[in-house]
C-alpha positions as CSV (number, residue, x, y, z in Angstrom):
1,X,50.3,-90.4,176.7
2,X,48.5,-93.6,177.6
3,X,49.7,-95.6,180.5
4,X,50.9,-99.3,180.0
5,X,49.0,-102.3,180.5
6,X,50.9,-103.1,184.0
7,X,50.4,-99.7,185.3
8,X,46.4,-100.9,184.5
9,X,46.7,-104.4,186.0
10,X,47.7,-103.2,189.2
11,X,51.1,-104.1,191.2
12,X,48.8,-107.1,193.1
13,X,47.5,-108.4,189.8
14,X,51.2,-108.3,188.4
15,X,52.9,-109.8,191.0
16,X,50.1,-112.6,191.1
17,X,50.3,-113.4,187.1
18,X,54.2,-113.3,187.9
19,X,54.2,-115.8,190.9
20,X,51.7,-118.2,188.5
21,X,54.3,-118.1,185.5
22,X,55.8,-122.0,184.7
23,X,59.3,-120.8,184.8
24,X,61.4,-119.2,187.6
25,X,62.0,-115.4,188.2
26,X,64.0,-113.6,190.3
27,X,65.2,-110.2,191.1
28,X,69.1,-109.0,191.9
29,X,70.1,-105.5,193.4
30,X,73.5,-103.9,193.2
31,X,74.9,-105.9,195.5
32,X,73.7,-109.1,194.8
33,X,70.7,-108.9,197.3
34,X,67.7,-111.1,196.1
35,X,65.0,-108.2,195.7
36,X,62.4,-111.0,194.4
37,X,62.1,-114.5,193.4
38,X,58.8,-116.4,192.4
39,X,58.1,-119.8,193.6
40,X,58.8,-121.6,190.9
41,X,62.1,-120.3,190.9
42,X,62.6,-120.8,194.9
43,X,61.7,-124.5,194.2
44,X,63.9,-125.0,191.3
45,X,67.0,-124.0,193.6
46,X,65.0,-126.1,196.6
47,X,64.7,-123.6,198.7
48,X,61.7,-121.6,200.2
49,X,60.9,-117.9,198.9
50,X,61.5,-116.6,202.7
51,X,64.9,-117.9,202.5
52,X,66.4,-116.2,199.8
53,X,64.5,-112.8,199.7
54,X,66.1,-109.7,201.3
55,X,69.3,-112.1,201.3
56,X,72.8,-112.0,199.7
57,X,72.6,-114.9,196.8
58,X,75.8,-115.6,197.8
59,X,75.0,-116.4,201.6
60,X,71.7,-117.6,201.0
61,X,73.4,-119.7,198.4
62,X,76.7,-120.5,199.4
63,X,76.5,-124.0,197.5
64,X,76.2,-121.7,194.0
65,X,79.9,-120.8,194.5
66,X,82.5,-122.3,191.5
67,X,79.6,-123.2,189.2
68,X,79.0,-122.7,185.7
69,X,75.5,-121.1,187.2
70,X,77.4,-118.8,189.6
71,X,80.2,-118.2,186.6
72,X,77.2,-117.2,183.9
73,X,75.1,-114.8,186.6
74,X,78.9,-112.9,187.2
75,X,79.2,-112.5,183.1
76,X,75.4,-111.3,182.7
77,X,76.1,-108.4,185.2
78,X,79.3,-107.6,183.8
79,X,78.0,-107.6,179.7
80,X,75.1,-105.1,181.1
81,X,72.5,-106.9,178.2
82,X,70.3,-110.1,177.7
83,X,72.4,-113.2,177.8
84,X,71.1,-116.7,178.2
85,X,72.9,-119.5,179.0
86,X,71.9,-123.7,179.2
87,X,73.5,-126.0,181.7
88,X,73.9,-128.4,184.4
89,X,73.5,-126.9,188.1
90,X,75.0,-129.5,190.1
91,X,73.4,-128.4,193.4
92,X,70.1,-129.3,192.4
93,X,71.3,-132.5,189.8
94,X,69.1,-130.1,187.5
95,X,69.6,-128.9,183.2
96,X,68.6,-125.2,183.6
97,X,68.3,-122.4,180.5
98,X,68.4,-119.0,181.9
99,X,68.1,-115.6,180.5
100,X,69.2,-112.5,182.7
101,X,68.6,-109.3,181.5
102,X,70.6,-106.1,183.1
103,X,68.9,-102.8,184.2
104,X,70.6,-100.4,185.8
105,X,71.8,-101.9,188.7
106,X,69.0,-104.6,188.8
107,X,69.8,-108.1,187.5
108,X,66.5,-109.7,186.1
109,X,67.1,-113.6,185.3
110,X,64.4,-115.9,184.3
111,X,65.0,-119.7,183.9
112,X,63.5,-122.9,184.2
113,X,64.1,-126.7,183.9
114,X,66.1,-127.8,180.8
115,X,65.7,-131.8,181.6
116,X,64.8,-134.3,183.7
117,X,67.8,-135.0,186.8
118,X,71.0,-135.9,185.6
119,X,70.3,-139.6,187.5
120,X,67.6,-139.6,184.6
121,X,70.0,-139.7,181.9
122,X,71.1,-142.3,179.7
123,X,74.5,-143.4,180.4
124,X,77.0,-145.3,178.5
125,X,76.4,-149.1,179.2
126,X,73.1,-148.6,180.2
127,X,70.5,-150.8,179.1
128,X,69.1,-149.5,175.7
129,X,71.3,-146.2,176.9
130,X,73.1,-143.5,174.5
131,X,75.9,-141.9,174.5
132,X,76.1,-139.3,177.8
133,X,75.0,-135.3,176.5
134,X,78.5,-133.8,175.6
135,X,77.3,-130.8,177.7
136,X,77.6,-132.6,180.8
137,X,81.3,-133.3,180.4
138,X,82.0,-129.7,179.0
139,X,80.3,-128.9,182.5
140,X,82.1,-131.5,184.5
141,X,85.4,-130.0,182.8
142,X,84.7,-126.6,183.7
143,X,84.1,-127.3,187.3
144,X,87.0,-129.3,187.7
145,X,88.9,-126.6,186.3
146,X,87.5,-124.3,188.7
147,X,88.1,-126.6,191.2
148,X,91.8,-126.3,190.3
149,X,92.1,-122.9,190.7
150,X,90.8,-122.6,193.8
151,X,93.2,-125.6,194.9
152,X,96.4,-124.4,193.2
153,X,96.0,-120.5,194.2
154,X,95.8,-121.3,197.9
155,X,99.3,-123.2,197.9
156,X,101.7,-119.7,198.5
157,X,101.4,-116.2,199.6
158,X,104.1,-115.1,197.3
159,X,102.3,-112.5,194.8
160,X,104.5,-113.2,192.1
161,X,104.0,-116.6,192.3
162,X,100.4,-116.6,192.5
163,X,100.1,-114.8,189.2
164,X,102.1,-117.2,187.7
165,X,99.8,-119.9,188.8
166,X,97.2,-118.3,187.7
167,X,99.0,-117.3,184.1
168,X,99.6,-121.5,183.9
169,X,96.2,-122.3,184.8
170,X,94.7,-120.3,182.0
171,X,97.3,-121.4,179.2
172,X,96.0,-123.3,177.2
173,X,92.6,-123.6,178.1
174,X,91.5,-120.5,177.5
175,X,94.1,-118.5,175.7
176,X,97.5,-119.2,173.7
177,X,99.4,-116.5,175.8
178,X,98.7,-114.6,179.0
179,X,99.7,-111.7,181.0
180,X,99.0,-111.1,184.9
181,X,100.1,-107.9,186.1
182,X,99.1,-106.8,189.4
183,X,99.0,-103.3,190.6
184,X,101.3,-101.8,193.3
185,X,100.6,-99.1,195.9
186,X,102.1,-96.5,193.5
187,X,100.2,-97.6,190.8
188,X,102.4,-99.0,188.2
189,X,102.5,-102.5,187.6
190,X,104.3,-104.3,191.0
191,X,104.3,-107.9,189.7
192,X,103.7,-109.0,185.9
193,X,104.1,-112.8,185.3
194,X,103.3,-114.3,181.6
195,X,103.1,-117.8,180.1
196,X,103.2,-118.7,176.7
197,X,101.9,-122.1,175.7
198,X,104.8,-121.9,172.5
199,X,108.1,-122.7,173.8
200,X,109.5,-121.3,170.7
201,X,107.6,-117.9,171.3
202,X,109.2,-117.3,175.4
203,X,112.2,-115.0,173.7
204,X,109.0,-113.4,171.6
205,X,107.4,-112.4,174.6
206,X,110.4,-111.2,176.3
207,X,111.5,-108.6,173.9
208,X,107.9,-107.2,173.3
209,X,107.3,-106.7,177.5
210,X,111.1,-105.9,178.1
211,X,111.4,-103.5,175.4
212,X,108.0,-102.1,174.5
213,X,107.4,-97.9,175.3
214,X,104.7,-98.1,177.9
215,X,102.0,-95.2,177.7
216,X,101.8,-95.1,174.5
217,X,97.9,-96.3,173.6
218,X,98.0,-100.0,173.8
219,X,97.4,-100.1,177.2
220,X,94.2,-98.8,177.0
221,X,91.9,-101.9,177.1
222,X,94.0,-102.4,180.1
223,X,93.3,-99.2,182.0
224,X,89.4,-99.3,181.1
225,X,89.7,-102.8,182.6
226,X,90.9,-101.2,186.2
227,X,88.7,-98.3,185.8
228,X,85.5,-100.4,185.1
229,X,86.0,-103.5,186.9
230,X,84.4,-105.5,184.1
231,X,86.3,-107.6,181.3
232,X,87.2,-105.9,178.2
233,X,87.5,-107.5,174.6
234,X,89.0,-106.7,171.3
235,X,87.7,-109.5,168.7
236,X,90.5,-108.0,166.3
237,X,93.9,-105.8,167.2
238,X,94.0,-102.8,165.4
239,X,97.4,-102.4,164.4
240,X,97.6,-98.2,165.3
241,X,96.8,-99.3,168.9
242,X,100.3,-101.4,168.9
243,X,102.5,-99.2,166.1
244,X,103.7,-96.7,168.7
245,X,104.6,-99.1,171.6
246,X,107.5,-101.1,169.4
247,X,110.2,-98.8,169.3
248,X,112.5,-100.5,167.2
249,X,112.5,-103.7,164.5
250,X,113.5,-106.1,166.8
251,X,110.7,-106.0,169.1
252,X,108.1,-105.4,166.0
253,X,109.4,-108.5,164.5
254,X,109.1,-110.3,167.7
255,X,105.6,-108.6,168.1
256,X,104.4,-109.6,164.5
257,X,105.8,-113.5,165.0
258,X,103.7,-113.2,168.5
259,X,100.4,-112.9,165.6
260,X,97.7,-112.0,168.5
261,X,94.5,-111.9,166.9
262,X,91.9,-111.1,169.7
263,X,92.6,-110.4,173.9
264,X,89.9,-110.3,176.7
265,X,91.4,-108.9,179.9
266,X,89.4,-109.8,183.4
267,X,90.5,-107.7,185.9
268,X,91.5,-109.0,189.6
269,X,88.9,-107.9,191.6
270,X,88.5,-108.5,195.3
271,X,87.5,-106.8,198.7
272,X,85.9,-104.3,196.7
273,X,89.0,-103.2,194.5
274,X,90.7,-103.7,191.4
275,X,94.4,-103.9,191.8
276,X,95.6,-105.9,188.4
277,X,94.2,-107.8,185.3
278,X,94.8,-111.3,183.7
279,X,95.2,-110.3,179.9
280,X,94.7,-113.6,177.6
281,X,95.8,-113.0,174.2
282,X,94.7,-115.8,171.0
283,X,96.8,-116.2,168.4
284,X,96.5,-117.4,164.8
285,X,93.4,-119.1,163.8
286,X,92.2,-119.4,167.5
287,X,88.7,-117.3,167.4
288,X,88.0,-114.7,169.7
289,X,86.7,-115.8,173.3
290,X,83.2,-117.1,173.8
291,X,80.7,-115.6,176.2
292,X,80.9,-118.8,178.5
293,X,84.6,-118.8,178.0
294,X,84.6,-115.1,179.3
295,X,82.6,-116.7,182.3
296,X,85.1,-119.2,183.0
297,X,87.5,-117.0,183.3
298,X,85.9,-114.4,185.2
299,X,85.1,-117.2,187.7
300,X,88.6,-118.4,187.7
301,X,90.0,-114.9,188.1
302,X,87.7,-114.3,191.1
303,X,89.0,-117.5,192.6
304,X,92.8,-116.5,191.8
305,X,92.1,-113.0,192.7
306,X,91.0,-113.4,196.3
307,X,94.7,-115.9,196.5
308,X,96.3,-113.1,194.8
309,X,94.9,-110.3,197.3
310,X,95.1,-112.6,200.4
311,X,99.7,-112.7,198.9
312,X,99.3,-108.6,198.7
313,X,97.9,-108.5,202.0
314,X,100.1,-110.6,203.7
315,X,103.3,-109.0,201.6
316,X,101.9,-105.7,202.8
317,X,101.8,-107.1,206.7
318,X,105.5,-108.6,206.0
319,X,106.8,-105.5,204.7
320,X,105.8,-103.7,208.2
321,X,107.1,-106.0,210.1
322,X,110.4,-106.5,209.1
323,X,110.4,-102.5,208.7
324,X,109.9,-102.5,212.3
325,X,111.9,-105.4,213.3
326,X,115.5,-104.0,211.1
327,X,114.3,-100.5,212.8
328,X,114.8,-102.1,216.1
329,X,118.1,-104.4,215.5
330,X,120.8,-101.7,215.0
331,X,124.1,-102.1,213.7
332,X,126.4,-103.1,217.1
333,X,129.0,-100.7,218.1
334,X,133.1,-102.0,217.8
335,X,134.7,-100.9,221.4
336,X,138.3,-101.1,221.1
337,X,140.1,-104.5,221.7
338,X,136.7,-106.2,221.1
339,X,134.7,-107.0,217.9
340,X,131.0,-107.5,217.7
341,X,128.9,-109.5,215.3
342,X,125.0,-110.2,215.6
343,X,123.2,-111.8,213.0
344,X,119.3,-112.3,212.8
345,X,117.6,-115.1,210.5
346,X,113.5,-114.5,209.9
347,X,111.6,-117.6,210.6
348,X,110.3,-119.0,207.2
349,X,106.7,-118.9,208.6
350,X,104.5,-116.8,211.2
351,X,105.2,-113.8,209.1
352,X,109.3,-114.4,208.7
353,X,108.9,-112.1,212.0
354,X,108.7,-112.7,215.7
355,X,110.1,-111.9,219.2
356,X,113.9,-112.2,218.9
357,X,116.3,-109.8,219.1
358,X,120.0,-108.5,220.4
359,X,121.5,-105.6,221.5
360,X,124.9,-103.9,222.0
361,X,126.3,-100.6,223.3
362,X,128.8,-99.0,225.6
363,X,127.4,-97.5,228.9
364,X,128.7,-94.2,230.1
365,X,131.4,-96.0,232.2
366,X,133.1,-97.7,229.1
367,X,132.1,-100.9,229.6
368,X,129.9,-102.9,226.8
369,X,127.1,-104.0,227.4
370,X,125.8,-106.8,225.4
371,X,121.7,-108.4,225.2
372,X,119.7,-111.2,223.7
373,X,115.9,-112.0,223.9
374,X,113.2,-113.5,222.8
375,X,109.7,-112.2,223.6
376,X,106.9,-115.3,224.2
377,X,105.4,-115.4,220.8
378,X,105.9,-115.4,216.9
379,X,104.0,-113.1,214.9
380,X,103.5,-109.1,214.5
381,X,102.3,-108.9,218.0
382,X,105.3,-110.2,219.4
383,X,107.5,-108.0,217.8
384,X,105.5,-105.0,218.8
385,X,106.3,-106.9,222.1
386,X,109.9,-106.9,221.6
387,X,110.3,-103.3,220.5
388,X,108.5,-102.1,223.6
389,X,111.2,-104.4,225.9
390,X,113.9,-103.6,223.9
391,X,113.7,-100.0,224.7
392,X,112.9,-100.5,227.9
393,X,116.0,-102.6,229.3
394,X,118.0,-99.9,226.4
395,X,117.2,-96.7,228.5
396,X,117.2,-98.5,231.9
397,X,120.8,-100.3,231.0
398,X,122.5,-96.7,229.6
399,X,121.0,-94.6,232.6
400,X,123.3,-95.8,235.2
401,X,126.2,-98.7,234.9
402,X,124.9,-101.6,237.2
403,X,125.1,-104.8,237.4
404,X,123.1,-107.7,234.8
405,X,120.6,-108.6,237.9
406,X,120.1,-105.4,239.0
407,X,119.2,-103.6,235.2
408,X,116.7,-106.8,234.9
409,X,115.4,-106.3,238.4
410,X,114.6,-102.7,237.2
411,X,113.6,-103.7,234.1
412,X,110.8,-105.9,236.1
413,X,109.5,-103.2,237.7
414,X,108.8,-100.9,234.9
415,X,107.0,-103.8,233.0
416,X,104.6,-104.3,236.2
417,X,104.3,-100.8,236.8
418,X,103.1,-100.1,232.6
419,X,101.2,-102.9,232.7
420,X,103.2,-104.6,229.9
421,X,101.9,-108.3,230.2
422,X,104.1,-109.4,227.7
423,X,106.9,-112.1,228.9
424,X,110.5,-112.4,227.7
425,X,113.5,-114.3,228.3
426,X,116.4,-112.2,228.0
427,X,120.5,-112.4,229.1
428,X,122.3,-109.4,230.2
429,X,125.9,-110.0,229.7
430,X,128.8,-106.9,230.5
431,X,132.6,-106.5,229.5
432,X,134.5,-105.2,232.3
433,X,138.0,-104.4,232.8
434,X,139.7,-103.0,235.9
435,X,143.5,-101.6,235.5
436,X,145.1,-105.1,236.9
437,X,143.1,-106.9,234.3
438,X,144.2,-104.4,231.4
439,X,147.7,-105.2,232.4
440,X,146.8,-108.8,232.7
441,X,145.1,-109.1,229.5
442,X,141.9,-110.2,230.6
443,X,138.0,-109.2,230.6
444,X,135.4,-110.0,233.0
445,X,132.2,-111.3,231.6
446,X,129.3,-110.8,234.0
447,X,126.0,-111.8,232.7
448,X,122.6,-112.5,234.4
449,X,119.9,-114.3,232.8
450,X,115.6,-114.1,232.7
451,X,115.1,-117.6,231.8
452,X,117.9,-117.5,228.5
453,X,120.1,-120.3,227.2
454,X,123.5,-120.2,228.3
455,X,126.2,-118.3,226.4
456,X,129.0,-120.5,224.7
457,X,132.4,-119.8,225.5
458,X,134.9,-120.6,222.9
459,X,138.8,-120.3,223.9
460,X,140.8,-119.8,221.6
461,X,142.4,-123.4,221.5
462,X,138.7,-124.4,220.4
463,X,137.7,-125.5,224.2
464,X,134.1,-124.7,224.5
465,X,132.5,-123.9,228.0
466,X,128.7,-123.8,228.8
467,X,128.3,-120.8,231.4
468,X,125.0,-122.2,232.9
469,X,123.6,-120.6,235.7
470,X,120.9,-121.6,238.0
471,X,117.2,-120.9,235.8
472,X,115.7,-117.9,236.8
473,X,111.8,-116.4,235.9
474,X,111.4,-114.6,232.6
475,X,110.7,-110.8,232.1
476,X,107.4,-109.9,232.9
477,X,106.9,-113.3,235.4
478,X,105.9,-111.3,238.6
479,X,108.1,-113.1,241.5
480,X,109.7,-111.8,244.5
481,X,113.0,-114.3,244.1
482,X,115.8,-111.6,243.5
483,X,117.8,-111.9,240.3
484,X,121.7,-113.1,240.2
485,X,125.0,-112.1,238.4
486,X,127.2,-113.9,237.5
487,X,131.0,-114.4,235.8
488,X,133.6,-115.5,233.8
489,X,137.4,-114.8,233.1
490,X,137.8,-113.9,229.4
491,X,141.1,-113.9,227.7
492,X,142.7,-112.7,224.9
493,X,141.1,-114.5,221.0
494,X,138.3,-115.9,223.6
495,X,134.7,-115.4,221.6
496,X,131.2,-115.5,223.8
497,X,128.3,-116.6,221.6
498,X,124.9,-115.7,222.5
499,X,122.3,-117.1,220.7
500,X,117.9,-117.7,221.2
501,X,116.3,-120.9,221.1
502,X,115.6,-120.6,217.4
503,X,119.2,-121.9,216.8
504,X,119.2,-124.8,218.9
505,X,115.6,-126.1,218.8
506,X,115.8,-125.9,214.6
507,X,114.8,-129.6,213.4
508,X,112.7,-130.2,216.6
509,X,115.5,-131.1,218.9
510,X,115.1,-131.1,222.7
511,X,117.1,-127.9,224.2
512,X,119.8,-130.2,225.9
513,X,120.8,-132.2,222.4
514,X,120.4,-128.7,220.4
515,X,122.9,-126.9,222.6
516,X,125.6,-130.0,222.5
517,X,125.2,-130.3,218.6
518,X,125.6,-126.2,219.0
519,X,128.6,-126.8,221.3
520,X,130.2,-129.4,218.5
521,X,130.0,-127.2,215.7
522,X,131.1,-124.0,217.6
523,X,134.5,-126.1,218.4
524,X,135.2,-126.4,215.2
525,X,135.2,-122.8,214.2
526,X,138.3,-121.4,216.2
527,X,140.3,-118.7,214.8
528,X,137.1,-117.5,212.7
529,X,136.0,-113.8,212.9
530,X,132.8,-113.1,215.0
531,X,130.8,-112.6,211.2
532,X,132.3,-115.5,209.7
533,X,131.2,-117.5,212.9
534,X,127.6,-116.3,213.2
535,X,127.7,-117.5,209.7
536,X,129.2,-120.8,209.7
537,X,126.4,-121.5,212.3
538,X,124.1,-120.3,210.4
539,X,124.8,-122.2,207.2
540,X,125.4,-125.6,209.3
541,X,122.9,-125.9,211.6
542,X,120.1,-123.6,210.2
543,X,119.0,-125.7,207.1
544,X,115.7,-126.1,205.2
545,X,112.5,-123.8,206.7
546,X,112.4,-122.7,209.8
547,X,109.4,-122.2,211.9
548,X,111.4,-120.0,214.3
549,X,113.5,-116.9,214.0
550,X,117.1,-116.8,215.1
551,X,119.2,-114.2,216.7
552,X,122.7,-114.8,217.4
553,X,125.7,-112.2,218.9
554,X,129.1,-113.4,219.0
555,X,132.2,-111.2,220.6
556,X,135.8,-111.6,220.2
557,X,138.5,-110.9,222.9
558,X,141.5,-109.0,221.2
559,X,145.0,-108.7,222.5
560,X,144.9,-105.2,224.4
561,X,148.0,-104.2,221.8
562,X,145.6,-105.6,218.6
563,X,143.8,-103.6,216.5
564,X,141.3,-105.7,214.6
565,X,141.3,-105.5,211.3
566,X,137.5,-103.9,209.7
């Protein structure tokens, strides 16, 4: 066996007669490291060889991001042969041709100038000028396509909205119909959103996704998608693939009038996994999809992919949290003679959870016990915060039947002593009733308050009374002052309203005017159940998004002889 000519030359003499070529080289690893790049090709992307070697392209580079440059170097890699590809790079205001060439996990692309800078070219109106290249304004569209990706995708964190986006973006441009189906934890399709650029053609579609038998053999281009992480295309459908998922006429007649001719299907890619696949399916005379448009789309599905995972992530996050939060906000007990609602509204941002929460039980003496709260905060952290309080004042509060002050004054001390720097406000209300006041028909209400809103008390001739109390620190605010009790009469159809600042800060209103329009509306519901009331306040004051959550807890006073109704 003779030995090549470049084992002869010599690595030295090679990599001199490569660094002296007219046109650029460079070298890609696996993961996009620049192994090598000549300094021709340095200069063409104005930069110095010692600033891109032994670097990520895609830091050393971060302006390459979004063009058709960055979109064709994606497709070479994912094609695995020789593709070459002419264009503007706007970075550089440079016409480049380049050729990359895949092996093994090495990326080899040559390229070199195409033209003079575009400020060179002729433009329309120019003196003596021609008619602009109709390859700058297919590159100009593509970018601001891309452009409008990237913009549209970051608008919502809802993953079934963001693949319809992405479905809309990509219909018609690149495809007559499309599917995006992304993949749940189980791994079976979580959210699937399609668009079809034929009005006429929506019921079409329906049928054949409603209807079709799944695991039959058509989804195979789709699962060597997710397997492979590259695009997959079928320039023609063979019809034995489809046959045996259409179960019936109806949905093979609605698959035939579909007519798809050709597919490609990108997967969603992103963090280093594959968790769905944008399937873009050409019908009639519509030829199958080019390279370059295969490299807008893979471009465009790396820009909606990231959107999409950044809505799986945070849906992932949400899910824990109000797992955690429902966990914690148990169903209220129903004493006899009084009826308990409580009702708890996830803010529309900061993760829909935060800090707020109630509480109701009896304590070993009979009397109920009733709590609201609201840990400092509004996101996972301060739920974690809440659960940890919540517990805390739970076992304190059932362990022995003392007074409001006194189960916050313990409740102090165990938050200093664990080192729990979290801070709360928080209202301790109990239901008393000695013998005299049984046969009286009356309650006591004794509450004491960490820095809470005042409970609302509405009589049952719609009179409502503000039980403020002197302001006193929050849970968690280290402070020698002792804590207070304090208390009010209740009488028979009266109804005590506890609610947290959510409810009367909603709309940006100072506390003061949020708990009079509170007090206004509450007036009006006399004679309403506890639910019904949580709700009406709800519904009337509550409107639009809300950038806070909202607890309320509303008790009714029944005749000692009444038995309310479930």
């Amino acid at each position: 066996m003779t030995e090549s000519a470049a084992s002869r030359l010599g690595l030295e003499s090679l990599a001199a007669a490569i660094e002296a070529v007219p046109e650029g080289v460079a070298v890609f690893d696996g993961d996009w490291t620049i192994r090598y790049v000549n300094p021709v090709g340095a200069a063409l992307l104005e930069r110095d060889p010692d600033e891109l070697i032994e670097r990520n392209i895609w830091v050393a580079l971060p302006e390459l991001g979004g063009t058709i440059f960055h979109s064709f170097l994606l497709h070479a890699r994912s094609v695995g042969g020789r593709v070459t590809w002419q264009g503007y790079y706007a970075p550089t205001a440079r016409w480049l041709t380049a050729t990359a060439v895949v092996a093994g996990e090495q990326l080899d692309l040559y390229f070199r100038e195409a033209g003079g800078p575009l400020m060179e070219r002729p433009t329309v109106g120019a003196p003596g000028g021609a008619a602009p290249d109709p390859d700058e304004a297919v590159d100009r569209d593509r970018l601001r396509f891309l452009a409008e990706v990237s913009e549209s995708m970051i608008s919502t964190l809802d993953t079934g909205e963001s693949a319809g986006k992405l479905a809309d973006l990509v219909v018609p441009r690149l495809c007559d119909w499309a599917i995006v189906a992304v993949v749940g934890d189980e791994g079976r399709a979580a959210q699937e959103a399609w668009v079809h650029r034929d009005p006429d053609r929506h019921a079409d579609v329906r049928s054949y996704l409603d209807h079709r038998i799944r695991g039959t053999g058509d989804e195979t281009p789709m699962t060597a998608a997710l397997l492979t992480g590259e695009p997959v295309q079928l320039s023609a459908i063979d019809p034995a693939l489809i046959e045996p998922s259409l179960p019936s006429d109806e949905v093979r007649d609605a698959w035939r009038r579909l007519d798809v001719t050709s597919l490609t299907i990108v997967p969603l890619r992103a963090r280093s996994e594959t968790f769905g696949a944008l399937a873009m399916m050409n019908t009639g005379s519509r030829p199958p999809h080019t390279e370059m448009e295969i490299a807008v789309a893979v471009e465009a599905v790396r820009r909606g992919a990231l959107a999409l995972d950044n809505a799986r992530l945070y849906g992932r996050q949400l899910k824990v949290a109000e797992t955690l939060q429902h966990s914690l906000l148990t169903a209220p007990p129903q004493p006899d003679q009084l009826e308990i609602a409580v009702r708890y509204q996830p803010a529309a941002t900061n993760m829909h959870v935060g800090g707020d929460w109630y509480d109701a039980f009896q304590q070993p003496d009979g009397a109920t016990l009733l709590v609201i709260g609201d840990v400092v905060g509004h996101n996972v952290d301060a739920a974690a915060a809440m659960g940890q309080i919540r517990s805390i004042l739970r076992g304190i509060a059932f362990d022995r039947p003392e007074s409001p002050a006194r189960i916050l004054t313990r409740v102090d001390r165990v938050l200093t002593g664990l080192h729990i720097t979290s801070m709360a406000t928080a209202l301790v209300a109990r239901i008393e009733q000695t013998e005299e006041e049984a046969r009286r028909g009356l309650r006591t209400l004794r509450w004491s308050s960490a820095g809470h809103l005042p409970p609302l008390l509405l009589r049952a001739d719609g009179s409502v009374d503000v039980l403020s109390s002197p302001a006193e620190r929050l849970l968690g605010a280290e402070s020698p002052d002792a804590r207070t009790d304090h208390q009010a009469v209740l009488r028979a159809d009266d109804t005590v309203v506890f609610y947290t600042d959510g409810l009367v800060e909603h709309g940006r209103s100072g506390i003061d005017e949020g708990i009079t329009r509170l007090t206004e509306v509450l007036a009006q519901l006399a004679g309403l159940r506890p639910g019904a009331i949580c709700d009406q306040l709800l519904s009337r004051i509550v409107t639009g998004r809300t950038d806070d959550d909202v607890a309320i807890l509303a008790v009714r006073m029944h005749p000692v002889d009444a038995v309310p109704s479930a």
